[in-house]
Backbone as JSON Lines, residues from 0, in Angstrom:
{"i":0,"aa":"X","n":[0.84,-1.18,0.0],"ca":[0.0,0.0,0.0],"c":[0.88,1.24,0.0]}
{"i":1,"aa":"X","n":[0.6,2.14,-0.67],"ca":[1.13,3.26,-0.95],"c":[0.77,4.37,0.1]}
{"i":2,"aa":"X","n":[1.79,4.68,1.28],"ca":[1.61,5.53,2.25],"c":[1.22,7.0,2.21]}
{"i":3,"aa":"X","n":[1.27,7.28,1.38],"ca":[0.79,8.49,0.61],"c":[-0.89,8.52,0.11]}
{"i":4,"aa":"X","n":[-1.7,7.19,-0.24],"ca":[-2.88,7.29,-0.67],"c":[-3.78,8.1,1.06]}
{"i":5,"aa":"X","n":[-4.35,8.89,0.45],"ca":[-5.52,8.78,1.69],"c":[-6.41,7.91,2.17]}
{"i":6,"aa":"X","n":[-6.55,7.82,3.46],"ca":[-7.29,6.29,3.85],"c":[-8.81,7.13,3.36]}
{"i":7,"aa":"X","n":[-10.03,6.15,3.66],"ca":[-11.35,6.32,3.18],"c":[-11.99,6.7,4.54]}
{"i":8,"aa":"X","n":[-12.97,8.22,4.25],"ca":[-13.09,8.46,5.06],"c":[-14.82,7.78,5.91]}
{"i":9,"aa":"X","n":[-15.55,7.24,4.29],"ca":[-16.74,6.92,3.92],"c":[-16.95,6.17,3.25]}
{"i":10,"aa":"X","n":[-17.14,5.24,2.87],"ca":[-17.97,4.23,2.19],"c":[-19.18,4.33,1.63]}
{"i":11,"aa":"X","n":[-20.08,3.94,0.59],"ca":[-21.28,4.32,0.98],"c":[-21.86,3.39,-0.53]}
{"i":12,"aa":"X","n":[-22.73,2.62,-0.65],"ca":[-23.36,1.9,-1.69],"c":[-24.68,2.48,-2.09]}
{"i":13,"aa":"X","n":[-25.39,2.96,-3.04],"ca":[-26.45,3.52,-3.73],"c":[-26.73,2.61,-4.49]}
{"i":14,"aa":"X","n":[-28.04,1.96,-4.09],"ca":[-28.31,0.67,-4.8],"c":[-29.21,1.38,-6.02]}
{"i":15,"aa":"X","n":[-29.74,2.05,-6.19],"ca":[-30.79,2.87,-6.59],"c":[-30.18,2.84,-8.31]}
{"i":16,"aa":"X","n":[-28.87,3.76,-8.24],"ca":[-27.58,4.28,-8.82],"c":[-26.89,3.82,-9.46]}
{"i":17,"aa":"X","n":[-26.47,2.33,-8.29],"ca":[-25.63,1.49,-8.36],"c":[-24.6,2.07,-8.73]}
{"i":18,"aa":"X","n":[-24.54,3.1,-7.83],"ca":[-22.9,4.09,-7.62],"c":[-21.93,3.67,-6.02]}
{"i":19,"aa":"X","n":[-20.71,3.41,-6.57],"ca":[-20.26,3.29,-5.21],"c":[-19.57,4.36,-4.51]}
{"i":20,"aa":"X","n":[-19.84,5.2,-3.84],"ca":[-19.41,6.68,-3.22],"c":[-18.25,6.46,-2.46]}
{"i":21,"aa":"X","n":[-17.16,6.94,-2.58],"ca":[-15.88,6.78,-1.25],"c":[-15.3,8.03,-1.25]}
{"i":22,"aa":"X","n":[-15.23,8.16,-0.06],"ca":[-15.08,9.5,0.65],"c":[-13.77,9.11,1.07]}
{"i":23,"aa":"X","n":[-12.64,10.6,0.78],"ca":[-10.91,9.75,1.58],"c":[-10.72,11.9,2.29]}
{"i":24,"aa":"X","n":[-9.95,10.73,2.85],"ca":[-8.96,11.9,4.32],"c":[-8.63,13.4,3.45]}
{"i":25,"aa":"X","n":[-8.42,13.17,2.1],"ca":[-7.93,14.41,1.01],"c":[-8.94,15.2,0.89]}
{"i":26,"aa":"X","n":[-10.36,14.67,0.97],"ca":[-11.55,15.8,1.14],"c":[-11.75,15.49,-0.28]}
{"i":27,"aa":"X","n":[-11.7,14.67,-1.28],"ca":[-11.83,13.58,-2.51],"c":[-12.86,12.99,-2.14]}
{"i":28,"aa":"X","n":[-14.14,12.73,-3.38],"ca":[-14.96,11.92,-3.07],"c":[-15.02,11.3,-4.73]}
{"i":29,"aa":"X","n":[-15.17,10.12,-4.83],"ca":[-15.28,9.7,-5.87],"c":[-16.43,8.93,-6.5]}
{"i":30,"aa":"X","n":[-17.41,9.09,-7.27],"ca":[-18.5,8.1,-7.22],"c":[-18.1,6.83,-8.2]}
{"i":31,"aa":"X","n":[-18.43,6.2,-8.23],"ca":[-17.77,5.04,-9.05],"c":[-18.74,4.06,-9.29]}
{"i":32,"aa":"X","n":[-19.15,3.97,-10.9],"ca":[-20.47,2.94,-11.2],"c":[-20.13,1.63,-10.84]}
{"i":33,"aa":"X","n":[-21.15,0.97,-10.48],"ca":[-20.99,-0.19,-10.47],"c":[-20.11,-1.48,-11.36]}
{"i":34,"aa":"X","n":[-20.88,-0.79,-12.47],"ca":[-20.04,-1.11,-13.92],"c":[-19.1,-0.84,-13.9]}
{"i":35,"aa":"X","n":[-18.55,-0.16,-14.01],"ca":[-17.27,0.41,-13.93],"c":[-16.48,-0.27,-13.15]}
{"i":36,"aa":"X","n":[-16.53,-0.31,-11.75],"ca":[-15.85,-1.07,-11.04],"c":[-15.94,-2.86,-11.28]}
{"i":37,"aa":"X","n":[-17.14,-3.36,-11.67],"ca":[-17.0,-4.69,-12.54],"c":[-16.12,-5.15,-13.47]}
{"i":38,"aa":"X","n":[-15.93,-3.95,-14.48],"ca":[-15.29,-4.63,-15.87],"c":[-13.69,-3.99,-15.38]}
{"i":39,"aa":"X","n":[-13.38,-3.51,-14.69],"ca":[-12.31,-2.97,-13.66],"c":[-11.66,-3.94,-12.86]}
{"i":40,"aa":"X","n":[-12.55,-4.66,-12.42],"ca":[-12.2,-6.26,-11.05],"c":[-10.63,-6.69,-11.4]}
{"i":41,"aa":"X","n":[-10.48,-5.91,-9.93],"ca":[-9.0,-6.34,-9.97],"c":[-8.3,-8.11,-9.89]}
{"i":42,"aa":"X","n":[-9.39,-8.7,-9.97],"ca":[-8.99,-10.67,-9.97],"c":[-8.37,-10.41,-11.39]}
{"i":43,"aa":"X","n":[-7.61,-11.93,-11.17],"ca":[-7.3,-12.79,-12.18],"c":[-8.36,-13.02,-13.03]}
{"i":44,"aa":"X","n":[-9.3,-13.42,-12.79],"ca":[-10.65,-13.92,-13.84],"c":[-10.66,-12.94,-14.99]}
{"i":45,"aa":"X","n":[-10.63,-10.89,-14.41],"ca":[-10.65,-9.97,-15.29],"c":[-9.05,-9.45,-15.83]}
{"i":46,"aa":"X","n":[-8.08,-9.69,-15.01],"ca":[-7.12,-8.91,-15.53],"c":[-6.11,-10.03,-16.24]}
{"i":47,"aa":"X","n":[-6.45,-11.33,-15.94],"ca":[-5.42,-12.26,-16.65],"c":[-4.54,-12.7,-15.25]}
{"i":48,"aa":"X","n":[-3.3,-13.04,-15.97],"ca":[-2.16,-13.67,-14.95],"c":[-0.86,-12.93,-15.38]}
{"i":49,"aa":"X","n":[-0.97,-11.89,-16.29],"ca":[-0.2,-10.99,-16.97],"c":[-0.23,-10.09,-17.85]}
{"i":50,"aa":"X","n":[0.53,-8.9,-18.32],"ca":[-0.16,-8.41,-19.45],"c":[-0.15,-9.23,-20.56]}
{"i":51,"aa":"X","n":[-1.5,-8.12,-21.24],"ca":[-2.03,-8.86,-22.74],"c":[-3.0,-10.1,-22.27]}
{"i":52,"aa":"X","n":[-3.15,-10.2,-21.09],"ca":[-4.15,-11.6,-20.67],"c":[-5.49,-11.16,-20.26]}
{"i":53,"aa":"X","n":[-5.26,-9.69,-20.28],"ca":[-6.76,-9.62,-19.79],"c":[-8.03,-9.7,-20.37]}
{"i":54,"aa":"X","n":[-9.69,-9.75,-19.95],"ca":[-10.59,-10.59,-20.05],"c":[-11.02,-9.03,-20.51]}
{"i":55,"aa":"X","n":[-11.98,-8.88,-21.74],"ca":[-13.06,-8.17,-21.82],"c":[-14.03,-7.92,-21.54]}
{"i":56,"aa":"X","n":[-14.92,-7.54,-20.62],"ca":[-15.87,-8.32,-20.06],"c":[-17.28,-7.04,-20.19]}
{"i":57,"aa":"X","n":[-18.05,-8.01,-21.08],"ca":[-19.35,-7.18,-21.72],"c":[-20.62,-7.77,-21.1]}
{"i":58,"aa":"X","n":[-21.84,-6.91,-21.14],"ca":[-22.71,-7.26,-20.99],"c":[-23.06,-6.88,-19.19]}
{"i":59,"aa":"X","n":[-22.43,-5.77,-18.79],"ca":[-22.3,-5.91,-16.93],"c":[-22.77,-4.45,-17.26]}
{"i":60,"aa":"X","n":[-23.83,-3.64,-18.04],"ca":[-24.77,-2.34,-17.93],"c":[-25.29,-2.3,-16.51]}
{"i":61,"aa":"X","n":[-26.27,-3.31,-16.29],"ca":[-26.88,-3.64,-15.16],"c":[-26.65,-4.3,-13.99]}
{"i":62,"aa":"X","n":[-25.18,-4.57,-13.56],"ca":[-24.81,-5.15,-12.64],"c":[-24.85,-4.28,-11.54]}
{"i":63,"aa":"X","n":[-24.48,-4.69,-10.11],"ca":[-25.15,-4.06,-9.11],"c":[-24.24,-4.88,-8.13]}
{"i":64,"aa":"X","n":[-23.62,-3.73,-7.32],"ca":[-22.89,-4.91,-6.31],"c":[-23.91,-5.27,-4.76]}
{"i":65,"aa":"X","n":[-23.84,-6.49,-4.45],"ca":[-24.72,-7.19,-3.59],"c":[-24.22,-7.04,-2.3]}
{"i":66,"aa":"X","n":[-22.92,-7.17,-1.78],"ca":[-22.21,-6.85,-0.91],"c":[-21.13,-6.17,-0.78]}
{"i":67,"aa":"X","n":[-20.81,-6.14,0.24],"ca":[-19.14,-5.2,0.57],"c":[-18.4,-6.14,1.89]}
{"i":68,"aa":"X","n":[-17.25,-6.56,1.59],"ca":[-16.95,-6.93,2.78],"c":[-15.32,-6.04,2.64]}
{"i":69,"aa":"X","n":[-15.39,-5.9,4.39],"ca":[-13.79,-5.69,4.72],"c":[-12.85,-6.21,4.35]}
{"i":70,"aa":"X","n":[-11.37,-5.84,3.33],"ca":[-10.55,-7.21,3.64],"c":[-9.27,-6.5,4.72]}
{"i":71,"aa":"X","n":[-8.97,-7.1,5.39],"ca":[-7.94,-6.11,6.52],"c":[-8.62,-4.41,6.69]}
{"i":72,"aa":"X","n":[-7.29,-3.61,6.76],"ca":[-7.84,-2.77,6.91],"c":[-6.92,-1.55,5.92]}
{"i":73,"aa":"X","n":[-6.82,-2.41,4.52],"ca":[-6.49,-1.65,3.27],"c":[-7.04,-1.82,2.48]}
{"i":74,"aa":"X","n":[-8.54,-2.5,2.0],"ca":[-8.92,-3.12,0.78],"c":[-10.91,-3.33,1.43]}
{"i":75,"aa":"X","n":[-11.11,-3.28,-0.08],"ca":[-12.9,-4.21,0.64],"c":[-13.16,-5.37,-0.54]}
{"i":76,"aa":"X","n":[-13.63,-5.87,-0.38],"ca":[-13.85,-7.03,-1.46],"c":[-15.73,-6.88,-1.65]}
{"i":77,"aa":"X","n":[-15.77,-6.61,-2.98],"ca":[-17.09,-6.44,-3.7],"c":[-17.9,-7.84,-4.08]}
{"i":78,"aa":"X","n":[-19.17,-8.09,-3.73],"ca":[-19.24,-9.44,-4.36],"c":[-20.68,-8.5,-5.39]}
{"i":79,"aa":"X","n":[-20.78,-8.9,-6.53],"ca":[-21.3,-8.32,-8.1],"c":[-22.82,-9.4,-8.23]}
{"i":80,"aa":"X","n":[-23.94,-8.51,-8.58],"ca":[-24.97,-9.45,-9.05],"c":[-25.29,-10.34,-9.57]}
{"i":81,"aa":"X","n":[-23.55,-10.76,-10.84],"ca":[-23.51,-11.22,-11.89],"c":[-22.42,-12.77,-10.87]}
{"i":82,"aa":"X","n":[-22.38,-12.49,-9.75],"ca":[-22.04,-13.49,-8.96],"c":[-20.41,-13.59,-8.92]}
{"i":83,"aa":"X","n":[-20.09,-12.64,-9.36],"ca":[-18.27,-11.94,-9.21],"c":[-18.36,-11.68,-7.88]}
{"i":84,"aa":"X","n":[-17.03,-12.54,-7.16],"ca":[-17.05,-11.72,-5.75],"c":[-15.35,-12.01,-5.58]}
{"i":85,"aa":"X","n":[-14.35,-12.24,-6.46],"ca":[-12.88,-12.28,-6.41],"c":[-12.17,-11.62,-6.34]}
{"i":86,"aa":"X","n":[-12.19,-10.09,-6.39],"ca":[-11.53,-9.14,-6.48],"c":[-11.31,-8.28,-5.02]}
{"i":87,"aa":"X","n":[-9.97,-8.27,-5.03],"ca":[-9.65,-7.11,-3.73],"c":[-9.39,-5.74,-4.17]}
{"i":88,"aa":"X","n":[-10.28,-4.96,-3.99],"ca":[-10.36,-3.17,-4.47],"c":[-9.62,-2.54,-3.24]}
{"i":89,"aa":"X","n":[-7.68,-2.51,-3.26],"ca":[-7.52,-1.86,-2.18],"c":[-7.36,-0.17,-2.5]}
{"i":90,"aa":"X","n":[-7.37,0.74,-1.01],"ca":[-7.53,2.35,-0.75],"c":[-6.71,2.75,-2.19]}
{"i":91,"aa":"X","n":[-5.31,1.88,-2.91],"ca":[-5.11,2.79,-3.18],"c":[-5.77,2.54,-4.83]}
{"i":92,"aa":"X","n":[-5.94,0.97,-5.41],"ca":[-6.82,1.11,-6.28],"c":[-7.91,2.05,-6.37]}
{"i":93,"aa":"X","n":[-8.93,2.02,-5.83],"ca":[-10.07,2.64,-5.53],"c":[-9.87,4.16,-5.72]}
{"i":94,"aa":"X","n":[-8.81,4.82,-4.96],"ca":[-8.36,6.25,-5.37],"c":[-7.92,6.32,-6.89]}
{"i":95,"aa":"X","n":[-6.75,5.66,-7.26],"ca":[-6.43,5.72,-8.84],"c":[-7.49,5.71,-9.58]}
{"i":96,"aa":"X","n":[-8.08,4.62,-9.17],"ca":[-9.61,4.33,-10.25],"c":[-10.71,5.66,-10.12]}
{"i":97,"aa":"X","n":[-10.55,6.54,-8.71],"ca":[-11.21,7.65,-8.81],"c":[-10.38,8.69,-9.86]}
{"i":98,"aa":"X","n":[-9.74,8.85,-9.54],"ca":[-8.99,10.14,-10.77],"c":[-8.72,9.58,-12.08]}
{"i":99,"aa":"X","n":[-9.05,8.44,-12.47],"ca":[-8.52,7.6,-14.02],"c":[-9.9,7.4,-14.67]}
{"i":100,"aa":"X","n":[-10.82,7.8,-13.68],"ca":[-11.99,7.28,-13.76],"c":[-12.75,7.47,-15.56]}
{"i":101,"aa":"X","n":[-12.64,8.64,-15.98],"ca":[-13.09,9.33,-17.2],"c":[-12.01,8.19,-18.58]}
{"i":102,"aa":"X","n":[-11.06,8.48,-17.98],"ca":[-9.54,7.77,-18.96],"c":[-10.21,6.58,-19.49]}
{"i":103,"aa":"X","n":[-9.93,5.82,-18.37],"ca":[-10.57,4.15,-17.74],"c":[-11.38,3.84,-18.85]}
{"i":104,"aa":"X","n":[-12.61,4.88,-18.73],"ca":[-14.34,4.34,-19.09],"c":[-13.84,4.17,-20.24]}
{"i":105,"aa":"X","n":[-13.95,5.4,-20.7],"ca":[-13.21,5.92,-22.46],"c":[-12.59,4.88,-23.03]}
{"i":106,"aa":"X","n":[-11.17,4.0,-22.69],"ca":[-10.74,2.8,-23.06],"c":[-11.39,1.7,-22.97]}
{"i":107,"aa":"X","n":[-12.21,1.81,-21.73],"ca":[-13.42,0.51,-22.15],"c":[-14.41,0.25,-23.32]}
{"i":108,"aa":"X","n":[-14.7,1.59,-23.45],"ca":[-15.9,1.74,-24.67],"c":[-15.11,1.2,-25.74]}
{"i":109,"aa":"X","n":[-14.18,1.81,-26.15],"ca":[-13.51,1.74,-27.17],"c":[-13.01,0.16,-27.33]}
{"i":110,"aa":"X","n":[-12.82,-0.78,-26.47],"ca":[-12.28,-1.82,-26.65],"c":[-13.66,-2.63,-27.08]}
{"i":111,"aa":"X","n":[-14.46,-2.18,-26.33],"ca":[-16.21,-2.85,-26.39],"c":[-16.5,-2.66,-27.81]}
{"i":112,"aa":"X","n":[-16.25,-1.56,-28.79],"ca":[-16.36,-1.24,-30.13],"c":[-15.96,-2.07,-30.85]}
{"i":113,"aa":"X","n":[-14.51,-1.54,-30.35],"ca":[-13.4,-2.72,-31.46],"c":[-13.32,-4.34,-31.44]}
{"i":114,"aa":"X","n":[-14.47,-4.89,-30.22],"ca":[-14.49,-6.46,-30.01],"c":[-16.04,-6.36,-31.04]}
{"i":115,"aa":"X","n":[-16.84,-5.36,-30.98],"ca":[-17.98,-5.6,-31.23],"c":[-19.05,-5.7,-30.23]}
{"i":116,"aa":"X","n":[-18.36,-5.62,-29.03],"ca":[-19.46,-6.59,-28.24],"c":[-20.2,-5.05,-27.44]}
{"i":117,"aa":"X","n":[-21.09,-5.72,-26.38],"ca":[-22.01,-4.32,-25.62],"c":[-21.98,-4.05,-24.57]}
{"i":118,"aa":"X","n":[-22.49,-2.94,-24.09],"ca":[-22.29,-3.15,-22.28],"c":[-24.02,-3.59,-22.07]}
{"i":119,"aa":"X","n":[-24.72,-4.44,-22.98],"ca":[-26.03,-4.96,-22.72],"c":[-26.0,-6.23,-22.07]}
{"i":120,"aa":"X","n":[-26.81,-6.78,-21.45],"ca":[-26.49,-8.15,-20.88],"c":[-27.19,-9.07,-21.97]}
{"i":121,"aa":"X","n":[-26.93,-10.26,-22.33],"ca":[-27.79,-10.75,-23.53],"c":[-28.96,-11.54,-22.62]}
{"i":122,"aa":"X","n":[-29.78,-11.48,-24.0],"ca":[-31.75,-11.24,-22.94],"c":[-31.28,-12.71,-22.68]}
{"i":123,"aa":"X","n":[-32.39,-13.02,-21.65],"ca":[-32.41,-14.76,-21.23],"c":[-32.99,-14.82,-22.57]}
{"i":124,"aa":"X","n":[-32.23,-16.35,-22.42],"ca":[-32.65,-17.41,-24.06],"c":[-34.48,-17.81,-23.96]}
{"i":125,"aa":"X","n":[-35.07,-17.94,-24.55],"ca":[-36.53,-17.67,-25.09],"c":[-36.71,-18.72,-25.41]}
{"i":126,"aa":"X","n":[-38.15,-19.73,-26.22],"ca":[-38.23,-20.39,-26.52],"c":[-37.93,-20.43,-27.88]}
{"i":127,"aa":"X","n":[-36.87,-21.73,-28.34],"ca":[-36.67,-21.09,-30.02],"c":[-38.4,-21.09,-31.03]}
{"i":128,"aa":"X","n":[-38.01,-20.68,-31.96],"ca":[-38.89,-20.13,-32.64],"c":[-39.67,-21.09,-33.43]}
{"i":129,"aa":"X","n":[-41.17,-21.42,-33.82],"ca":[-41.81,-22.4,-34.1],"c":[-41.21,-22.53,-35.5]}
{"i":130,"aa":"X","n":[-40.63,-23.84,-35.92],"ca":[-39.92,-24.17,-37.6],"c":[-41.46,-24.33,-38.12]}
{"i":131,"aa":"X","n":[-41.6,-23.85,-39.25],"ca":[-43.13,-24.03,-40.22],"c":[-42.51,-25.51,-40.84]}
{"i":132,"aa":"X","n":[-43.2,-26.14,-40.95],"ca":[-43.33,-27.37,-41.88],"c":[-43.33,-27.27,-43.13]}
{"i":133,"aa":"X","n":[-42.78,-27.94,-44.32],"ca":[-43.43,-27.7,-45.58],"c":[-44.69,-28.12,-45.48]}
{"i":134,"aa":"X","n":[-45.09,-27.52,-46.26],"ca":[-46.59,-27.94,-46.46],"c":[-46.64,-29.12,-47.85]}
{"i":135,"aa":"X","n":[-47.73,-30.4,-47.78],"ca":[-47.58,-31.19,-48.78],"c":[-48.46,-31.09,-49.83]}
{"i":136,"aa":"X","n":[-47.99,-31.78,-50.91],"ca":[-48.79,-31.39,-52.24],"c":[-49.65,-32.37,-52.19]}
């Protein structure tokens, strides 16, 4: 941990929003979407095991984090609607990710473009569609 980050002075989850608010010692408050902090998840699952390994991860518009837990007393661990709960978001992530925040998004979109893919979740699968029969002569 970087002795220099400001510790958090507030916490605060807006389910409504699905903004996560953190308040630090600098008089900094940062709101931070849900989303955002999803396709962000500092695990292995999203960032890889190295560079160039990391995971694109589309379809999290509507995700919503479900919990917050403590981890020590440098980090909180988020568990995600979408049933993500691996990632440790420590003080000083969480700060970077507040001031990178605009940068960040911006490179997400853009990667979301260039894969093709959306920040939509794809609809639940439906019943497939009735095949017509030929009809006989």
């Amino acid at each position: 941990m970087d002795a220099n980050t400001p510790q958090p002075t507030d916490i605060k989850l807006h389910q409504k929003s699905q903004v996560l608010e953190i308040a630090f010692a600098d008089g900094r408050t940062f709101r931070l979407p849900c989303e955002f902090l999803r396709v962000y998840s500092p695990s292995a699952e999203v960032r890889g095991h190295g560079p160039g390994q990391e995971v694109l991860q589309a379809g999290k518009k509507d995700v919503g984090i479900t919990h917050i837990e403590p981890a020590g007393s440098y980090a909180i661990q988020l568990s995600f609607s979408d049933g993500h709960d691996t990632g440790i978001y420590s003080w000083d992530l969480l700060y970077e990710y507040g001031l990178r925040q605009e940068e960040m998004w911006q490179h997400y979109l853009k990667r979301l473009a260039e894969a093709g893919a959306s920040r939509e979740s794809d609809p639940a699968p439906g019943p497939a569609p009735f095949a017509q029969r030929p009809k006989s002569k």
